[in-house]
GUTOR-977197 format. One record per residue (C-alpha): residue number from 1; residue in one letter; chain; x, y, z. Coordinates in Angstrom, 1 decimal. Example, Ala and Ser with C-alpha at 12.3 -4.5 7.8 and 13.67 -1.06 7.14 Angstrom:
! residues 2
+-----+---------+--------+--------+--------+--------+
! num ! residuo ! cadena !     px !     py !     pz !
+-----+---------+--------+--------+--------+--------+
!   1 !       A !      A !   12.3 !   -4.5 !    7.8 !
!   2 !       S !      A !   13.7 !   -1.1 !    7.1 !
+-----+---------+--------+--------+--------+--------+
END
This chain:
! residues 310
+-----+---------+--------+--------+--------+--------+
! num ! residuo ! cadena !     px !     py !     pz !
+-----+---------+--------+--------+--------+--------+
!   1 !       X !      A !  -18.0 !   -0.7 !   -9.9 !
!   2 !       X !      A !  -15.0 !   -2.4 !  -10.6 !
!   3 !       X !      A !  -13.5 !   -3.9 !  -13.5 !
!   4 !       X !      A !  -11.2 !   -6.9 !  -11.4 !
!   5 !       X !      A !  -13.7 !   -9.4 !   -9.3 !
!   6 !       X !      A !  -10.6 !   -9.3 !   -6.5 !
!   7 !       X !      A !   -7.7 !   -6.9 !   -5.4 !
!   8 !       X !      A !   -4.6 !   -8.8 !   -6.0 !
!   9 !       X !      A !   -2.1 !   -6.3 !   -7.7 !
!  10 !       X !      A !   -2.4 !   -2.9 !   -9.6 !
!  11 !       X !      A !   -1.2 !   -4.1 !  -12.9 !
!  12 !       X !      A !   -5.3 !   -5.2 !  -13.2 !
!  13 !       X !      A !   -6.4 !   -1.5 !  -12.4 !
!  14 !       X !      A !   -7.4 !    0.4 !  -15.0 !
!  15 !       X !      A !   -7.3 !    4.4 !  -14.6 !
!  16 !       X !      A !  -10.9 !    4.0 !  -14.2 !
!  17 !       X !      A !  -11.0 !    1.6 !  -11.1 !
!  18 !       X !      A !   -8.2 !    3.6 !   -9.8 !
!  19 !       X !      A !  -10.3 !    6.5 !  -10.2 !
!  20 !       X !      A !  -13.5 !    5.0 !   -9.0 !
!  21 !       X !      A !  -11.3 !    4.3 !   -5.5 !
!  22 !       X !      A !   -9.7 !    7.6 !   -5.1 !
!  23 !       X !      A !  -13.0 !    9.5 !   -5.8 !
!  24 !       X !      A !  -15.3 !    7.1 !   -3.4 !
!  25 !       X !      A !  -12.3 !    7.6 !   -0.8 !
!  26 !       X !      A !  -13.1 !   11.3 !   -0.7 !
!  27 !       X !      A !  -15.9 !   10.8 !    0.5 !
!  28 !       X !      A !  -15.6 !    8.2 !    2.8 !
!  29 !       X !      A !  -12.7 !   10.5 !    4.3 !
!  30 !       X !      A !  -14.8 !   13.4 !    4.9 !
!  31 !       X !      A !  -16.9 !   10.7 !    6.6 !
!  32 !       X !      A !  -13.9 !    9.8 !    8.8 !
!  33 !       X !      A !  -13.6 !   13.4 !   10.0 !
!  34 !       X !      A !  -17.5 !   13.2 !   11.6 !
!  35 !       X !      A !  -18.0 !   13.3 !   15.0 !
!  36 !       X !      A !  -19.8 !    9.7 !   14.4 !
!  37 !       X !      A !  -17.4 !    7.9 !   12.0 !
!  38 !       X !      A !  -19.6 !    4.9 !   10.6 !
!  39 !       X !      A !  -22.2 !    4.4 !    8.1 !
!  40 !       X !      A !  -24.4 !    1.5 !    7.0 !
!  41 !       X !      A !  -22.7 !    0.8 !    3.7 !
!  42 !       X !      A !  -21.6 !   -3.0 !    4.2 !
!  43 !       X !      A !  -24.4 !   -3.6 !    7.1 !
!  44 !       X !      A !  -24.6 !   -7.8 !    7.3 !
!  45 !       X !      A !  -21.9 !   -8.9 !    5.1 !
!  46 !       X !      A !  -18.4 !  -10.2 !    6.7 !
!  47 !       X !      A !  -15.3 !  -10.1 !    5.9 !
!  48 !       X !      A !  -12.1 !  -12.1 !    7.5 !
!  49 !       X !      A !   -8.9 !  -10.2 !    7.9 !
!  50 !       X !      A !   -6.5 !  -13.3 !    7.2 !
!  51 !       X !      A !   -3.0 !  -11.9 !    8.2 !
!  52 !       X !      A !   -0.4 !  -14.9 !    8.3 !
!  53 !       X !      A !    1.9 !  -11.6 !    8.7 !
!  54 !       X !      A !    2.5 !   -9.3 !   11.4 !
!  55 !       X !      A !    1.4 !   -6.0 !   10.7 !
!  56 !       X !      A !    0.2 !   -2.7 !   12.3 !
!  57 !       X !      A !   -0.8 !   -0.4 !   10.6 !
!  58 !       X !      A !   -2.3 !   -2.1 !    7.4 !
!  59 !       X !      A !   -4.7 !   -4.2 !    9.9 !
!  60 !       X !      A !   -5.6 !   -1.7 !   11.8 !
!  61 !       X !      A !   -6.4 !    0.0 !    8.8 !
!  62 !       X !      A !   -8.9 !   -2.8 !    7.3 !
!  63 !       X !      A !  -10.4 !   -3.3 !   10.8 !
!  64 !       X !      A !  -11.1 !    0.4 !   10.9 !
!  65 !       X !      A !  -12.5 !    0.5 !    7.9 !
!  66 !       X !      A !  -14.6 !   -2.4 !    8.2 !
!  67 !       X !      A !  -16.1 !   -1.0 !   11.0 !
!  68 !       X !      A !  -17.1 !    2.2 !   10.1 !
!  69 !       X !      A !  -18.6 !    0.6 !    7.0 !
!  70 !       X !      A !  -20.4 !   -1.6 !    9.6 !
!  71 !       X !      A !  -19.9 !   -4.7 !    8.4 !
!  72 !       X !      A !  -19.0 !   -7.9 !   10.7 !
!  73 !       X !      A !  -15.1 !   -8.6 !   10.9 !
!  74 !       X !      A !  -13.5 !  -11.8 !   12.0 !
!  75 !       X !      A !   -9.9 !  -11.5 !   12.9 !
!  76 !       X !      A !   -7.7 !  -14.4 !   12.0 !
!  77 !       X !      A !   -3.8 !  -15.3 !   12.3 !
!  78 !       X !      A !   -1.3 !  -17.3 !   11.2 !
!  79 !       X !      A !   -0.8 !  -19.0 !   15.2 !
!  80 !       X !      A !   -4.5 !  -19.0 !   15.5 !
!  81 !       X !      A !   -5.6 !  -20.7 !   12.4 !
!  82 !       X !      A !   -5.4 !  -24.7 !   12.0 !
!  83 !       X !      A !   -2.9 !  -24.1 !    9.3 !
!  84 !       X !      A !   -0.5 !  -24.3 !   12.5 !
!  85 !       X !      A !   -2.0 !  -28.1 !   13.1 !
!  86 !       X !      A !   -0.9 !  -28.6 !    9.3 !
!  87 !       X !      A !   -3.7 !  -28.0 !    7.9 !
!  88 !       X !      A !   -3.6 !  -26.6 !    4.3 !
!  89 !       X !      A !   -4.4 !  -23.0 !    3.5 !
!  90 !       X !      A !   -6.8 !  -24.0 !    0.7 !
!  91 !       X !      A !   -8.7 !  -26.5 !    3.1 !
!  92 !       X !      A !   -8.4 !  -23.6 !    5.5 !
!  93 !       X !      A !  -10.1 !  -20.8 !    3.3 !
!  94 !       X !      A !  -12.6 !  -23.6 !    2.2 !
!  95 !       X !      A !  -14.0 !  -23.8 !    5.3 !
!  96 !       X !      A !  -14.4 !  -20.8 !    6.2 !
!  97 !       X !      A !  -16.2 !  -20.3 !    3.3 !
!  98 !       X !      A !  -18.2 !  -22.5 !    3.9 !
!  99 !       X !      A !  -19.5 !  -20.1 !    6.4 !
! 100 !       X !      A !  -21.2 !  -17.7 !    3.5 !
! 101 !       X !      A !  -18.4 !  -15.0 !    4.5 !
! 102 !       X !      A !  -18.2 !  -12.6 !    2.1 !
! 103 !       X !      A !  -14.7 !  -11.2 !    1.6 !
! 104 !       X !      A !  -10.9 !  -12.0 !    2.6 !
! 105 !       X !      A !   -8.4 !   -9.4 !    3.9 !
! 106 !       X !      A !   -4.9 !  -11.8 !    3.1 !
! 107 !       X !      A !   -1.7 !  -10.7 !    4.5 !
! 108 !       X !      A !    0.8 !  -12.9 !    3.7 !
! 109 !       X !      A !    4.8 !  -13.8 !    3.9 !
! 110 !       X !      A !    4.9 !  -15.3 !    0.4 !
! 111 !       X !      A !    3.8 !  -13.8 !   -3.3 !
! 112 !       X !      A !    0.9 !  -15.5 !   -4.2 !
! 113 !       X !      A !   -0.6 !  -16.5 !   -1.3 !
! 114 !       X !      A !   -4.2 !  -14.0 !   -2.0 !
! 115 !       X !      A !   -4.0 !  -15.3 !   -5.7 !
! 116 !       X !      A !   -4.3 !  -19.2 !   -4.0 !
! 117 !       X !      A !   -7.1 !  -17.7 !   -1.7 !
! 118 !       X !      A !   -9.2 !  -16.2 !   -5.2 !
! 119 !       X !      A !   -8.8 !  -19.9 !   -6.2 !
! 120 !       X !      A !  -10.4 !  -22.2 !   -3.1 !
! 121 !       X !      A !  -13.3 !  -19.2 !   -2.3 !
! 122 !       X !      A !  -16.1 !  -17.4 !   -4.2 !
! 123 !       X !      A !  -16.1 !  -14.6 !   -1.9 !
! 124 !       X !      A !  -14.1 !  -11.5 !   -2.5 !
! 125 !       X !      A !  -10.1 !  -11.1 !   -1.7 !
! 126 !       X !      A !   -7.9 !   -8.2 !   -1.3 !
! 127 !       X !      A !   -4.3 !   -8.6 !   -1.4 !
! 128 !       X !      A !   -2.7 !   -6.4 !    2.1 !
! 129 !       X !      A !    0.7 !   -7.6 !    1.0 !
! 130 !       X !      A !    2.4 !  -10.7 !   -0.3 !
! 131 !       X !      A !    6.3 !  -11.0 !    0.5 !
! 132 !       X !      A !    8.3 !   -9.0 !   -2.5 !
! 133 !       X !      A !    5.3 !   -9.2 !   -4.5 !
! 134 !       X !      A !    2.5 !   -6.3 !   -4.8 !
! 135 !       X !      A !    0.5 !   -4.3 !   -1.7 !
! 136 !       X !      A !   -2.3 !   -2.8 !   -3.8 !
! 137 !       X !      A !   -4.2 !   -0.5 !   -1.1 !
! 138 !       X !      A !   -0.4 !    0.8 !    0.2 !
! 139 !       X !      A !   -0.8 !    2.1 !   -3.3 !
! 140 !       X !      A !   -4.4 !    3.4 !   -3.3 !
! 141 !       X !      A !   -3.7 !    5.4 !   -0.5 !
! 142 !       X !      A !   -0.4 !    6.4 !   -1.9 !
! 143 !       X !      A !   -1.7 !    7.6 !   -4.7 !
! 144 !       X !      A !   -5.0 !    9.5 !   -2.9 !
! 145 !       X !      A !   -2.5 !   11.2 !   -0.8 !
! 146 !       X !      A !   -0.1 !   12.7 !   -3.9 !
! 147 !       X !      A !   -3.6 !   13.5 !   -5.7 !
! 148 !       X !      A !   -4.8 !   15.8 !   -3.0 !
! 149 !       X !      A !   -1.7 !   17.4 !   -2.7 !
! 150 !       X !      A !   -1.6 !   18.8 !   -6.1 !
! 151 !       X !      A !   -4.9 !   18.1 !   -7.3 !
! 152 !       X !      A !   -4.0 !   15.5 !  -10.5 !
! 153 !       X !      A !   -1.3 !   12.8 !  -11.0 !
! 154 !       X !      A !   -0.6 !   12.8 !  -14.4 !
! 155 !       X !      A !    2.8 !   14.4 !  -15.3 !
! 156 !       X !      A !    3.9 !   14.4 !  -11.8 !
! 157 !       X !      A !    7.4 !   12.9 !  -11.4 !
! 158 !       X !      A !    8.1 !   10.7 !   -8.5 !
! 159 !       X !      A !   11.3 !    9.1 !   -7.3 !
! 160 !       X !      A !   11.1 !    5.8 !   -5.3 !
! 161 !       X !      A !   14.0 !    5.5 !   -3.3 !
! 162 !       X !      A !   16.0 !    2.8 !   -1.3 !
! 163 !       X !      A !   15.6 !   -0.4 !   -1.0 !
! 164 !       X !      A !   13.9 !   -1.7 !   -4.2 !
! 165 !       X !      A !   14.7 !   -5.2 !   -4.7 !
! 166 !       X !      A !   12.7 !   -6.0 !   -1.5 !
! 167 !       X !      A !   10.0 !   -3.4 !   -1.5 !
! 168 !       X !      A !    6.0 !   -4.9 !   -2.1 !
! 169 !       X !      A !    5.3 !   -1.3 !   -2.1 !
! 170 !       X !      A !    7.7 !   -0.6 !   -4.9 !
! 171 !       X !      A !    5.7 !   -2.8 !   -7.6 !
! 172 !       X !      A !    1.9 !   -1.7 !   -6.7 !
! 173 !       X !      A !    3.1 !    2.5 !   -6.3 !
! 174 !       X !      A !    5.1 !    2.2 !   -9.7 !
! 175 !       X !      A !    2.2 !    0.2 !  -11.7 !
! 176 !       X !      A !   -0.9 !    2.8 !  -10.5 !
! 177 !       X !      A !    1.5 !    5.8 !  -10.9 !
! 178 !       X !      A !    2.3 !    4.8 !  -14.6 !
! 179 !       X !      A !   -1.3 !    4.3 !  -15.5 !
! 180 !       X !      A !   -2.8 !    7.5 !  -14.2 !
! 181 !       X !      A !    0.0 !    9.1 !  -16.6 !
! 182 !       X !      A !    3.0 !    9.8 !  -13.4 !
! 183 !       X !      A !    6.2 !    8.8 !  -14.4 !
! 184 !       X !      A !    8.6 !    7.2 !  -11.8 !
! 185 !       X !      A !   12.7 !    6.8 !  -11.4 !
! 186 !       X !      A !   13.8 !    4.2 !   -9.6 !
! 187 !       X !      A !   16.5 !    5.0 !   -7.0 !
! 188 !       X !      A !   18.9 !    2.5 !   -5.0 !
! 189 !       X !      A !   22.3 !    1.2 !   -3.9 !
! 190 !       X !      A !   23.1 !   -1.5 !   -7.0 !
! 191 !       X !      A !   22.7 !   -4.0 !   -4.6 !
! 192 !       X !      A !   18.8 !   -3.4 !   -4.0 !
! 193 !       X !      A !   18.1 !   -2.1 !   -7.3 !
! 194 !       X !      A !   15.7 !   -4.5 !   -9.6 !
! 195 !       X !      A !   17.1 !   -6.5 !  -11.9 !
! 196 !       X !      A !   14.4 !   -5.5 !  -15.0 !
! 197 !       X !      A !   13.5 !   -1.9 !  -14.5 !
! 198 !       X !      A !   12.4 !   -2.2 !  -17.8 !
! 199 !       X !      A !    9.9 !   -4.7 !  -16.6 !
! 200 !       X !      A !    8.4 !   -1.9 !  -14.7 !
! 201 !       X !      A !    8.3 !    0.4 !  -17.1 !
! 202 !       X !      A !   10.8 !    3.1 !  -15.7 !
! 203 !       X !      A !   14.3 !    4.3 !  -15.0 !
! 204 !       X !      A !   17.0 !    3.1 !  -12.6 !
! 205 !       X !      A !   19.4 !    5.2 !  -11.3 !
! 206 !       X !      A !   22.1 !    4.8 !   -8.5 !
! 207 !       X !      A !   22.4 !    8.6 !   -7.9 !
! 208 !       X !      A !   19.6 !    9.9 !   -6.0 !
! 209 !       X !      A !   21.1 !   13.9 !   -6.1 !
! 210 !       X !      A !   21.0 !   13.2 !   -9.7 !
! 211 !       X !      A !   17.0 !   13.4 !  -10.1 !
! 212 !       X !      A !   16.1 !   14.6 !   -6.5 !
! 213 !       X !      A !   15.4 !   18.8 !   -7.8 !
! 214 !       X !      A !   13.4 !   17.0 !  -10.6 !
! 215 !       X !      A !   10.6 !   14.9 !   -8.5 !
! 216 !       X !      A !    7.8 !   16.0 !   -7.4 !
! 217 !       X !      A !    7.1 !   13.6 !   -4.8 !
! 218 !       X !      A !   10.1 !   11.9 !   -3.3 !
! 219 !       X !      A !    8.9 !    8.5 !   -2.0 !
! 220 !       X !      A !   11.2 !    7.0 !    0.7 !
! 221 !       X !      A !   11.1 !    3.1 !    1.2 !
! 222 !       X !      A !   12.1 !    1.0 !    4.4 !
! 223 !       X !      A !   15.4 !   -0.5 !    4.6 !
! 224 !       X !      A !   13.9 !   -4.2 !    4.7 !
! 225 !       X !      A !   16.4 !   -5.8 !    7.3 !
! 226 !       X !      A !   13.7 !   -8.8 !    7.5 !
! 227 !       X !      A !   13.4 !   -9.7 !    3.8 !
! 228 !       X !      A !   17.5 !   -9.9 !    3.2 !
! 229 !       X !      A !   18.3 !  -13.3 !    3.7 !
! 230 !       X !      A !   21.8 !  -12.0 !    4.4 !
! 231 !       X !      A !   22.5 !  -10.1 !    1.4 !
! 232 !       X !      A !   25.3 !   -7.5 !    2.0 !
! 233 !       X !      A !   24.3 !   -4.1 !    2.8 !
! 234 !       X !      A !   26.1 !   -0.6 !    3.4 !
! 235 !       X !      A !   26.4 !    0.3 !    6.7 !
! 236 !       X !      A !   23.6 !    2.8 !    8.5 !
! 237 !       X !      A !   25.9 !    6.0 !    8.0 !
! 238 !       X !      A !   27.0 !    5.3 !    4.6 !
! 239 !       X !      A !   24.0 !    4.0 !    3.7 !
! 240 !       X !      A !   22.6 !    7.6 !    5.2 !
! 241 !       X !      A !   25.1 !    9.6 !    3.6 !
! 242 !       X !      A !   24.3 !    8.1 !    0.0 !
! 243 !       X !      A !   20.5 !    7.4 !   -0.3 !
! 244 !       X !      A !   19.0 !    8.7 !    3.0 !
! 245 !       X !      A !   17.1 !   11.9 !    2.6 !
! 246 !       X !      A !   18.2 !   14.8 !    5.3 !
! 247 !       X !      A !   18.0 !   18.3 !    5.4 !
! 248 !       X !      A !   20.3 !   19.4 !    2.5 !
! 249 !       X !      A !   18.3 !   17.1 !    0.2 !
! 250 !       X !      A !   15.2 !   18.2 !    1.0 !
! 251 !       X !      A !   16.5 !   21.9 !    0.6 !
! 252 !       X !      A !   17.2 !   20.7 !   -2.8 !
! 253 !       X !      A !   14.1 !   19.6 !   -3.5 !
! 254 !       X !      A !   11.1 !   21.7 !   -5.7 !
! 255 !       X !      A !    9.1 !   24.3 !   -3.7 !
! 256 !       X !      A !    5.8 !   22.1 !   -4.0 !
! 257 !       X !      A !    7.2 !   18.7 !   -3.2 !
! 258 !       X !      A !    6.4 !   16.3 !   -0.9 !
! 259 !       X !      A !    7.5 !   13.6 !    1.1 !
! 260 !       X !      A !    5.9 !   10.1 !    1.3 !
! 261 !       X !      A !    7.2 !    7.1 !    3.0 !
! 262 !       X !      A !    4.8 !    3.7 !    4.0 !
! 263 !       X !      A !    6.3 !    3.4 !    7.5 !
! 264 !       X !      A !    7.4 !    2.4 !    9.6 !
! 265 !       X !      A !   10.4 !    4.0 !    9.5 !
! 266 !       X !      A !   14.3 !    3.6 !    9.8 !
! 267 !       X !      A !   15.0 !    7.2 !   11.5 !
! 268 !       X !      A !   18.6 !    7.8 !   10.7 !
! 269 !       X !      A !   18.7 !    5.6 !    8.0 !
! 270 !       X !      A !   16.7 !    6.0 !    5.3 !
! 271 !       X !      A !   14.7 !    9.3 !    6.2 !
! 272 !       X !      A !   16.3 !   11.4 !    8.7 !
! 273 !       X !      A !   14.0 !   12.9 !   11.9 !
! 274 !       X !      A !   13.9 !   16.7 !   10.8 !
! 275 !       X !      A !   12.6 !   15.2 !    7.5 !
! 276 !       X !      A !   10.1 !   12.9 !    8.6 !
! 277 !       X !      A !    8.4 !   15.7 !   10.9 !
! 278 !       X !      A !    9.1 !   18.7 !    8.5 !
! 279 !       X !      A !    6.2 !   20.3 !    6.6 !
! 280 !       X !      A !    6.5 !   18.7 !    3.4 !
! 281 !       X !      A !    6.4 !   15.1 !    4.8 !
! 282 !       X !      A !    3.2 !   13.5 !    4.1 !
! 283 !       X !      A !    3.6 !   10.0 !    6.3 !
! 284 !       X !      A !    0.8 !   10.7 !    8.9 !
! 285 !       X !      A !   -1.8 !   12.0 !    5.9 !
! 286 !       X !      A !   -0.8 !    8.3 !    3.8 !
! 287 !       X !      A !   -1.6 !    6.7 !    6.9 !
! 288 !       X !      A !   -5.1 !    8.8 !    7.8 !
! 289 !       X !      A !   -5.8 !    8.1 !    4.4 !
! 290 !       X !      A !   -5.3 !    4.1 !    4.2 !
! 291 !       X !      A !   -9.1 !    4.1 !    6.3 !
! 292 !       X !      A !  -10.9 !    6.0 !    3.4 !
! 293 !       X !      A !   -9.1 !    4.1 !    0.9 !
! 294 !       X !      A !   -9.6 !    0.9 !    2.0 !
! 295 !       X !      A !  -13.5 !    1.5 !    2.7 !
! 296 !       X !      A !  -13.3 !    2.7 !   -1.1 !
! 297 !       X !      A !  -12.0 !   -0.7 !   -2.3 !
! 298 !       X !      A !  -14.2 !   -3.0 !   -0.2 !
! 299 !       X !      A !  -17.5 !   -1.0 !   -0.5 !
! 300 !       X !      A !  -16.6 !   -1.2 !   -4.5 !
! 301 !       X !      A !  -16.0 !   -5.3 !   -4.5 !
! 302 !       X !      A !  -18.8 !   -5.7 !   -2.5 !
! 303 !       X !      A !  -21.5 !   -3.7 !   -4.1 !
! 304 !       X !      A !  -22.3 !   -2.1 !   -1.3 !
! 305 !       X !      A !  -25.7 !   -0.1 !   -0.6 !
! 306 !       X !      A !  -25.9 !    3.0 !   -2.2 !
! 307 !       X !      A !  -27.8 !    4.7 !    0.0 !
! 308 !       X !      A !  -25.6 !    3.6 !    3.0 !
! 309 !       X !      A !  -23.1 !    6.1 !    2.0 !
! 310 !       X !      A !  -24.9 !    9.1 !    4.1 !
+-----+---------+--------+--------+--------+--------+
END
């Protein structure tokens, strides 16, 4: 099992956990291609998918997951929860808990908000996203998608591109990659760039032809319009022309390297459409693979049956 009681960020992941997930997801992905995708692994335990956030594909994910690990899933939001009456969120997860659930799913606007659920609950949390902050199982999956690409992840170079400074993705994918022995570049306009790259352990660069031939995995990032606040940006076309990755980059790139991006995507901005859809892209396998993941992380917090894995 585990060596963190609750999935709040990577930075608590040893290579062993990390491991641990990406192994267990294997098999709960060759489970996922059955003709009957669900086995008995969390039978009678219940989990809350809290998502104060919207989100597609990340709760669609969890529920997906939850349900083919059969366990019981109560769907909650920010309009539907009393928190809306003014209720706290503490006072909110207390009572709930109070209902012997067994795990929380937290989505959430602002950093910290699954590190305040891990202190008002005994049950289980894992983090789905908090504002700028970390988005641990983006990672997981990001991470089993690289891996079964080219069979390991240490020594592999990756490039994280775009939009940095606002990116929960960005923290979480640069944290696990480091600690199963990847090593990761930075790339952005200086206006979304981090302020400490040495805080996350890598390089920052402003000049994504610079490093693109040398990366094995070029990881695109969303332009987050949402998460500005006004902050002054390029325009789409020079933004494009700079940092967006179209079909002369990717001609650049090695023979055996991929694409990832965690959607959804600017098309025309950030990743152009020939890219997206070309053969080295690997958006739609991060997203099939976000269901095995996920099942990997909450069967492993939960202590789920061992025999329920068949």
């Amino acid at each position: 099992m585990l060596s963190v009681k609750n999935l709040i960020d990577t930075t608590s992941l040893t290579a062993d956990d990390i491991t641990q997930i990406l192994d267990l997801g294997r098999t709960f992905a060759e489970v996922n291609n059955r003709d009957v995708k669900k086995v008995p692994a969390l039978r009678g335990r219940t989990i809350v998918n809290l998502f104060l956030e919207p989100s597609t594909r990340t709760r669609s994910s969890f529920e997906l997951a939850e349900k083919r690990l059969s366990a019981d899933a109560l769907n909650m939001g920010g309009s539907t929860s009393s928190v809306v009456k003014g209720e706290s969120l503490a006072d909110t997860i207390q009572t709930i808990s109070a209902m012997n659930v067994d795990m929380f799913i937290c989505r959430a606007q602002f950093a910290g908000t699954p590190e305040l659920i891990t202190q008002n609950t005994d049950a289980k949390v894992i983090n789905a996203g908090d504002g700028k902050h970390q988005h641990p199982t983006q990672a997981m999956l990001d991470l089993f998608t690289i891996r079964e690409h080219f069979g390991h992840l240490d020594g592999l170079k990756v490039a994280i591109v775009g939009d940095l400074l606002h990116s929960r993705v960005c923290g979480s994918l640069a944290a696990a990659l480091k600690t199963m022995g990847a090593e990761v570049v930075f790339v952005g306009p200086p206006t979304f760039q981090v302020i400490d790259p040495a805080y996350y352990g890598v390089e920052q660069t402003a000049n994504l032809d610079e490093v693109i031939e040398e990366c094995d995995v070029v990881y695109m990032l969303r332009v987050q319009l949402e998460r500005m606040g006004g902050a002054a940006i390029p325009s789409r076309r020079e933004y494009n022309r700079l940092y967006g990755l179209d079909e002369t980059r990717l001609k650049r790139m090695k023979e055996n390297s991929i694409v990832c991006h965690p959607g959804p995507m600017n098309r025309g901005m950030e990743i152009m459409p020939e890219v997206a859809d070309s053969a080295k892209a690997r958006i739609l396998d991060q997203v099939n693979a976000g269901v095995a993941t996920r099942m990997a992380a909450m069967y492993l917090l939960l202590g789920g049956e061992s025999d329920g894995l068949a």
